[in-house]
N, C-alpha and C positions, 0 to 999 in steps of 0.2 A: 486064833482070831487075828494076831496081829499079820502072819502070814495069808489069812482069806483080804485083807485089806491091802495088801500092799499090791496082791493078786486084780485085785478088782481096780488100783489106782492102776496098773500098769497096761491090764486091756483097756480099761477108758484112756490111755494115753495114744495107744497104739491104735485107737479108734477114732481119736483127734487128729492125728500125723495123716491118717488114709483118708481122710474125709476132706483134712487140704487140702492133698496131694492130688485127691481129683478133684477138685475146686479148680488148683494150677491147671490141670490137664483138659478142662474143660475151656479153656481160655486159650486152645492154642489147637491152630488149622493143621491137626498132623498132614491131610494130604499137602496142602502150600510146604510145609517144610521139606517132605518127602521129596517134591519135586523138585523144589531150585537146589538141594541138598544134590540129586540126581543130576540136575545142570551141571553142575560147579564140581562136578567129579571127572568129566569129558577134560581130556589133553588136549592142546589147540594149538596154533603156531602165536598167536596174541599174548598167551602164557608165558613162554618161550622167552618172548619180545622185554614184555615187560620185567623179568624177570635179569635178563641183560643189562636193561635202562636202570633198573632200579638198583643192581651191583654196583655199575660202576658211577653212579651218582653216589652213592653209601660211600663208595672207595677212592673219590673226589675228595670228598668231605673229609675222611679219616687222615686222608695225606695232607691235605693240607689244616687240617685242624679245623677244622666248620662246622659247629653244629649246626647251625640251618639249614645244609646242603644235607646232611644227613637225617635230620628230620624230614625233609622232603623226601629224600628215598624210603625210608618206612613208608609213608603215605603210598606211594606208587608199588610196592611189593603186594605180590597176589599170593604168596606165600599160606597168609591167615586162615584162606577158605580151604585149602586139604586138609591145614590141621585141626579145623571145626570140624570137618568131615572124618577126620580119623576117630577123632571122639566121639562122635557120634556112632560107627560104625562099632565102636568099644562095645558101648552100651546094650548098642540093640542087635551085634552080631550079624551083621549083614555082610556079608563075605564080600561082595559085588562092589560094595561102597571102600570098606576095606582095602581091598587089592586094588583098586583105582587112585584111591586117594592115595595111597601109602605107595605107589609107583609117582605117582605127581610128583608128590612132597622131595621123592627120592631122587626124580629126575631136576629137580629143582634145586637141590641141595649140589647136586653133583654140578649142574652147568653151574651153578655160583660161583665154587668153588676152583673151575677150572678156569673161568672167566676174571677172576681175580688175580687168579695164580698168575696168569697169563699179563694182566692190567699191570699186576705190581712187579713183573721181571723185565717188561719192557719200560717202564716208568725210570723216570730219572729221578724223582723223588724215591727214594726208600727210608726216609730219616723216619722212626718211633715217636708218634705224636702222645700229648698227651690225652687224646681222644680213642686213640688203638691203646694205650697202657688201660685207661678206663674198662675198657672192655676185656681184660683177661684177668682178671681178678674176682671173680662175682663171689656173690653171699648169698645168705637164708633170705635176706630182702627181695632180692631179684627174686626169687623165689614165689616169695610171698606176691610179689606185685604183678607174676605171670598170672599167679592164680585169680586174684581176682581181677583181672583185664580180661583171662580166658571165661570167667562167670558173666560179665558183663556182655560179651562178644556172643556167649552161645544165647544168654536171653534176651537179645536183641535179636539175634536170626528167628528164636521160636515167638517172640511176640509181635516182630515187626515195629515195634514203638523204636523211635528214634534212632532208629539201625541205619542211617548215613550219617548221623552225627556218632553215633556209637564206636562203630568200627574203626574210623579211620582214627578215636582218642585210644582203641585197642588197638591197633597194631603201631602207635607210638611207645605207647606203656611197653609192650613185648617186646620187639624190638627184633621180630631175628633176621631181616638182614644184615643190618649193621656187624653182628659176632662171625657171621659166617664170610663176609669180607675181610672179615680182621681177621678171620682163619687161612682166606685165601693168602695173604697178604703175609702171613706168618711162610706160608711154603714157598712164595716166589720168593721171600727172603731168605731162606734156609734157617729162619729162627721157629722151630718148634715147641718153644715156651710159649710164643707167641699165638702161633695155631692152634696147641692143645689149651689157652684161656678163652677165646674165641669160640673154639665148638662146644668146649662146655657149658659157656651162655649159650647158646641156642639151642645146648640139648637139655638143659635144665629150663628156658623159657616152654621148650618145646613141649616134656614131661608136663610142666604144671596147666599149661593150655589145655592138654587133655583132660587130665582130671578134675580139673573145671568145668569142661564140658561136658565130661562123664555124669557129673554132679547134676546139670543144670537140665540136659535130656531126661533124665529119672525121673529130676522133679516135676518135669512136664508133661509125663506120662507116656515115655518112650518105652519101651519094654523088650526083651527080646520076643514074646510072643507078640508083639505089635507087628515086624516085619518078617520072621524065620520063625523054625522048628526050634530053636536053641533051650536047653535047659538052664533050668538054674544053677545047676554043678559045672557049667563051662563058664558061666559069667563070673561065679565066685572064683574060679583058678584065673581066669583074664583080669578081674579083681584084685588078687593076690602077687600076681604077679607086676601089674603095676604100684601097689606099696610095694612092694621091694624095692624095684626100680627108685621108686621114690624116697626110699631111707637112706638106700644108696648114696644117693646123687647129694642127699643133704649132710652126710659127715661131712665131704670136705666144705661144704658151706658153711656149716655150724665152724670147722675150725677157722677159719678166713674172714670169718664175722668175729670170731673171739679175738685174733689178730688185730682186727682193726679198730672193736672195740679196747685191747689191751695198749694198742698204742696212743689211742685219744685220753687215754687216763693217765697213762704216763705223762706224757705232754702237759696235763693239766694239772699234776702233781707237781712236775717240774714247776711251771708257768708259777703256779701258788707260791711254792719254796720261796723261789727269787724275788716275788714282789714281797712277800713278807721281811724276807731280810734286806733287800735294796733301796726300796720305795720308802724314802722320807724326804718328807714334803718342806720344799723350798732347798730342797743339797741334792737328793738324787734321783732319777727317772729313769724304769728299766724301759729300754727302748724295744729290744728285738731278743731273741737266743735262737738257737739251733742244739737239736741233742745228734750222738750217734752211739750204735750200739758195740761197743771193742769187742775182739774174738775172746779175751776170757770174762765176757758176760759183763763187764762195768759200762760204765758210760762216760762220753764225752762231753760234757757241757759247753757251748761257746755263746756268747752273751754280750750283749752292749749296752754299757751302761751313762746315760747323761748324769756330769754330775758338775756342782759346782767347786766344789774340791776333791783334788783325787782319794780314794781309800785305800789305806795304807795294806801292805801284804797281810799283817796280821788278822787285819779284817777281811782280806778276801778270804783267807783260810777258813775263817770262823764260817762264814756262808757256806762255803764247801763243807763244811762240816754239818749245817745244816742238811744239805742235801744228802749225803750220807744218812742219815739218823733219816731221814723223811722219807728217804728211799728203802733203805736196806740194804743197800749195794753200792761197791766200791763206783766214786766219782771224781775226773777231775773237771775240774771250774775252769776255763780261759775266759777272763774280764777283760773286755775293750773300753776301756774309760775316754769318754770325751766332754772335756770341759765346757759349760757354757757359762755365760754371763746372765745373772738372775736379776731380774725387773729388766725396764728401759734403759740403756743408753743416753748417756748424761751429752748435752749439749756442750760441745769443743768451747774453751773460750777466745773469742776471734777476735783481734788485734786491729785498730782501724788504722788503715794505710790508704794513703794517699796518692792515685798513681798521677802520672803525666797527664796531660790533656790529650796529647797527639803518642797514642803506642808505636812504637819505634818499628818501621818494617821487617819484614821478616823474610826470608830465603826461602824459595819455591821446597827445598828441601826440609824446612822444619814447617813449610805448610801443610803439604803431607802425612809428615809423619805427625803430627799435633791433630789432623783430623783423622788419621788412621787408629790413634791412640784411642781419642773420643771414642768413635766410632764400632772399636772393641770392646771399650769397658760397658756403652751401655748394653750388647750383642752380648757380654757376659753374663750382667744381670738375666739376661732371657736363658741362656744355657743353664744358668746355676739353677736356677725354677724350672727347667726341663729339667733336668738330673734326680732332681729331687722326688719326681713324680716317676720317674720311668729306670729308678734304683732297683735293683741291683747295674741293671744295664747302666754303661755312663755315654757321654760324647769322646771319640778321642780324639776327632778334630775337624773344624771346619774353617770353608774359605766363603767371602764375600766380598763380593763387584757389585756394578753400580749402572746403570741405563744411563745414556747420554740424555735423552729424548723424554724421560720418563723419570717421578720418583720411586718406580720399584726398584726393591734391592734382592740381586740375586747369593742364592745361599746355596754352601752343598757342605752336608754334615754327615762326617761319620757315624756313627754309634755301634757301638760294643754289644752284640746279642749276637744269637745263634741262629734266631728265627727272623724272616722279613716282617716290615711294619706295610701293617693293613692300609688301605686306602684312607678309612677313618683316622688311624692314628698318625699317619702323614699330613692329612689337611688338619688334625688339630695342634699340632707340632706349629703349623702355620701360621695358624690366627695365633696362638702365643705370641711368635715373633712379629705378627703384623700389629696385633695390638702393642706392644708394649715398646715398638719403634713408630707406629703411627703412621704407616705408609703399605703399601702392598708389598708382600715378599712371593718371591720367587723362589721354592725350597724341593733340593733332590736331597734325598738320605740313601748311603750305602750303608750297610749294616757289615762289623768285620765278627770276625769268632770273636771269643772270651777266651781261647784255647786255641793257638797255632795247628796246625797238621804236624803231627809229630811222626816222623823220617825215622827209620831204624837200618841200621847196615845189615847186610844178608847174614841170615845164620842169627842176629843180635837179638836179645829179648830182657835186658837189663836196660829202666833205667837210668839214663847220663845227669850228670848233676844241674846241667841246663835244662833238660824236660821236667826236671823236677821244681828247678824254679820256676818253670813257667806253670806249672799245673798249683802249684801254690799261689796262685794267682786269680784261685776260686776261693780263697779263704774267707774276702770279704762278703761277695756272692752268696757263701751257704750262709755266712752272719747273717745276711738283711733279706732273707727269702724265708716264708712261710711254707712253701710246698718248692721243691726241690726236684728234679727229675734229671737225669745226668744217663747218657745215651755213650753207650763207648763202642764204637768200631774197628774193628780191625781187619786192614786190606791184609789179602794174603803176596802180593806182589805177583811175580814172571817167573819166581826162579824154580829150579827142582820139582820135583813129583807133587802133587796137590795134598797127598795126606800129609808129607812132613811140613809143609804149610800151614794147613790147619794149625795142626800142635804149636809151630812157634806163634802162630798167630793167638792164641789161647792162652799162651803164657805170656804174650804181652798186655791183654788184655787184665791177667791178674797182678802183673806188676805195674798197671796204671792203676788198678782198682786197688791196691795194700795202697798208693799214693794216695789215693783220695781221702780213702777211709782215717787211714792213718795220719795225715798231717794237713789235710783241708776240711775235719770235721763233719763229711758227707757221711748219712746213714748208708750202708753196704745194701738195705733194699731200696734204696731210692738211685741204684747205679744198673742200670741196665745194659747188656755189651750183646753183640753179635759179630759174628763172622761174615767178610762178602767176599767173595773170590770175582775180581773184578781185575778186569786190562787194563782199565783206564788209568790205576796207577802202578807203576812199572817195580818201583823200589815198594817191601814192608812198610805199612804205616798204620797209625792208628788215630781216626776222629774221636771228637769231643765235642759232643750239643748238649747244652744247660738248657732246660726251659724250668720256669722260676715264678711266682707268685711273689707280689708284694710285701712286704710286713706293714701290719699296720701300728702306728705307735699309741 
C-alpha cells in the first residue's frame, strides 16, 4: 500500500511539474526567439568594433583603478548575446546556432585578448591595481552570481519583459570583459598568475551563464525536437558533460572561498582576543592590528594600543598568552603603545602682565620671520587634520607663497603614497586648507613613494643594510592599514643573457619579500612581485607600491 501511494504521489507530481512547464512554454513566441536568437548569431564588423571599444575602456579602468570606467565597459561589451546563444544551442542542439556562436564568442575572446595584450605592453602604466588583484581570485560566489544573472538574461530574451533594463544589470553582474582584460594584461606583463586569475573568471562566469541558460530554455519549452532530429541520449551526454565541467571548475572555488572565509575568522578571532584583554574603559583603547602568517605556521601580531598609562611587559605577555590559548598556535604580540591624556585639558593659569603702551619697533627681519612663524603654525593645524584622514600616507613636505595683488595663498604639498590623488581628493585637500585659513588656496600635490627605488649592483641579490632600513619604513604603514596590498617589481637591468637575469631578478624579489614578511609584519599573501624586462632602467632594481585601506578606530 504504502509503495502504491508514494507511486501515485510521485506521478501527480510529475503531472504538476508538466502541466507548468507548458503553462511557461505557452507564454513564449518560440518563433520571435528563434529569430532574433538567428540575428545575433551573424559576425559583423560593429561586433568587432565594439568589442575593441569595450577592452580597452575595461583596461583604462583596471590601470588606473576605476570602477566606473569599467562598469561602463560591461555595459558596452556584446559578448553576452553568443553566450545566450551557446546555451541555447545546448539545449536544443541546433548545430547551426552552435558553430556560429561558439566561433563568435571565440573570435571575441581571442581579439580581447590580443587587444590587451597589445594595450598593456605599450602602456606606461603596468603598476597591479587593486581592481586587476580583485579579479584573479574568484569563488563559488562569482559562481553563484553568473548563474543567476545567466537565469535572469535568458528569461528576459524568452519573455521579452523588461529585457533593456534586464540585460545591461546582467552583463554587469557577469562581468566578462573586465577578467579577460585582466588576462590580456596578465601576458603583456609577463605575470601569468595574473592571466591564469583573469580567464578563470570568465570561464567560470562563462560555464555558469550557460547553465543558466540551459535551465531557463527547457523551462520554456525549448526542446531538441523543437528545432533538430536530436535525441535524448545526446542531450543527456551534453548534459553530463557540462556538470563535469561544472564540478570541475568549482573545487578550486570552493577552496578560495574556504580561504577567505578562514581568514575573515581569524582576523575576527584575533580582533576579539585583543579587545577582550586591552579594552578598559577610561586606560586603554585598541586602536588598529595587523596579523601575518610566519613560515613555521605561527603568527605575527602587531597592534596599537591608546592608552593612558603604559602596560607594563608583564602584561603584554599575559595577552599574548591569551592569544595563544585563543588560537592554538604559537603567537608573537608587537604592542605600539601611545599615551593620551584622558578628559579635557585643564585651562593654563595666565599671569596678568602689563605691557607698554607703544610696542617697541621691530626689524624687517623679525617681521618676517614672526609672520612666517604665524603663518606655519596655523598651515600646521591644517596638515595635522589632513594626515590624520589620509593615514597611513603622511605629508613630507610643503611650501607656501603669497599673491601680491590678491588674498590667495599658493601651496604645494608633498605626500607620501604610491598612487596619484584623484581630482576629487585634490580639491578636497583644498577646501580643508581654504576653510580653515579663510582665504582662497592655491594647492599642487606631488605624491613621493613610501619606498625609494632600490639600486642593486650587477650579479648583487642581497639585501644591504640601508635597503633594509628603508623597507622598514612600512612598519607603521602595515600598523594602521586594514587592507594592505604590496606590489614588488623587479627590473632585470642591460646586462648579460636574459635568463640569468630573470633568476637574479627572482631572488631579489624573495630577499625583498623575507624583508617584508619578516621584519615589517606584511602578510606573504598580501605581497605580490613580478618580473619586467625593461630598457628604461639600465642598472638591476626593484619597485615597491603600497596601496592601503584606512583603519578605522
Amino acid at each position: 500500500m504504502t509503495a502504491m501511494k508514494s507511486s501515485k504521489v510521485l506521478a501527480r507530481l510529475v503531472f504538476l511539474v508538466k502541466r507548468w512547464l507548458n503553462k511557461k512554454a505557452s507564454l513564449v513566441d518560440n518563433n520571435a526567439v528563434l529569430k532574433d536568437i538567428y540575428l545575433e548569431s551573424d559576425i559583423s564588423s560593429s561586433y568587432f568594433l565594439l568589442i575593441i571599444i569595450a577592452n580597452l575602456i575595461a583596461l583604462s579602468g583596471l590601470i588606473t583603478n576605476s570602477a566606473p570606467v569599467i562598469i561602463g565597459a560591461m555595459l558596452i561589451s556584446p559578448l553576452m548575446s553568443p553566450i545566450l546563444n551557446i546555451g541555447f544551442a545546448f539545449i536544443t542542439g541546433d548545430k547551426f546556432i552552435w558553430e556560429k556562436s561558439l566561433r563568435k564568442i571565440a573570435f571575441g575572446v581571442g581579439l580581447t585578448l590580443i587587444t590587451a595584450t597589445i594595450a598593456t605592453y605599450l602602456s606606461s602604466l603596468k603598476d597591479i591595481t587593486t581592481e586587476i588583484l580583485a579579479r584573479t581570485r574568484p569563488n563559488l560566489y562569482d559562481l553563484i552570481i553568473a548563474l543567476l544573472a545567466g537565469l535572469a538574461g535568458a528569461a528576459a530574451l524568452c519573455t521579452k519583459k523588461n529585457y533593456l533594463t534586464i540585460v545591461p544589470g546582467v552583463a554587469i553582474a557577469t562581468a566578462v570583459i573586465p577578467p579577460l582584460s585582466v588576462a590580456g594584461f596578465g601576458i603583456g606583463t609577463g605575470n601569468y598568475r595574473i592571466f591564469m586569475g583573469g580567464f578563470f573568471l570568465f570561464f567560470t562566469n562563462f560555464v555558469a551563464i550557460i547553465i543558466s541558460t540551459c535551465l531557463v530554455f527547457f523551462i520554456y519549452g525549448f526542446r531538441p525536437s523543437v528545432v533538430a532530429e536530436e535525441n535524448r541520449a545526446q542531450l543527456k551526454k551534453r548534459v553530463s558533460a557540462l556538470s563535469l565541467v561544472l564540478i570541475l571548475i568549482s573545487i578550486p572555488l570552493v577552496y578560495t572561498l574556504h580561504q577567505s572565509i578562514a581568514s575573515v575568522r581569524l582576523r575576527g578571532q584575533i580582533e576579539t582576543t585583543l579587545k577582550e584583554a586591552l579594552n578598559r574603559e577610561g586606560k586603554t583603547d585598541l586602536t588598529s592590528f595587523s596579523y601575518s602568517v610566519r613560515k613555521d605556521g605561527g603568527l605575527t601580531v602587531n597592534s596599537v594600543l591608546n592608552a593612558v598609562a603604559y602596560l607594563k611587559e608583564d602584561e603584554v605577555a599575559t595577552v599574548e598568552q591569551k592569544l595563544r590559548t585563543s588560537l592554538g598556535r604559537d603567537v608573537k604580540l608587537y604592542l605600539e603603545q601611545i599615551q593620551v591624556q584622558p578628559g579635557g585639558l585643564k585651562e593654563p593659569k595666565v599671569k596678568t602682565v602689563f605691557e607698554p603702551a607703544i610696542a617697541p619697533s621691530r626689524s624687517p627681519v623679525e617681521v618676517i620671520r614672526s609672520s612666517r612663524e604665524g603663518t606655519l603654525a596655523v598651515i600646521r593645524q591644517s596638515t595635522e587634520k589632513i594626515e590624520k584622514v589620509i593615514a597611513p600616507s603622511s605629508i613630507a613636505d610643503f611650501y607656501v607663497s603669497f599673491h601680491d595683488k590678491s588674498l590667495k595663498v599658493s601651496m604645494q604639498m608633498k605626500i607620501m603614497r604610491d598612487t596619484p590623488l584623484s581630482e576629487e581628493e585634490t580639491l578636497w585637500l583644498k577646501r580643508i586648507l581654504a576653510t580653515d585659513l579663510n582665504m582662497p588656496v592655491d594647492l599642487t600635490v606631488e605624491t613621493v613613494p613610501f619606498v625609494p627605488l632600490l639600486i642593486f649592483r650587477k650579479g648583487e641579490t642581497t639585501i644591504t643594510p640601508e635597503m633594509k632600513q628603508t623597507l622598514t619604513g612600512l612598519n607603521d604603514i602595515a600598523a594602521n592599514a586594514s587592507a594592505l596590498t604590496v606590489l614588488v617589481e623587479a627590473y632585470t637591468g642591460t646586462y648579460d643573457d636574459r635568463t640569468k637575469l630573470s633568476k637574479l631578478a627572482d631572488q631579489r624579489i624573495r630577499s625583498v619579500e623575507d624583508v617584508l614578511v619578516a621584519e615589517c609584519g606584511i602578510p606573504r599573501e598580501a605581497i605580490h612581485s613580478t618580473v619586467i624586462k625593461s630598457r628604461k632602467i639600465e642598472a638591476p632594481a626593484v619597485k615597491i607600491s603600497v596601496s592601503t585601506t584606512n583603519r578605522k578606530s
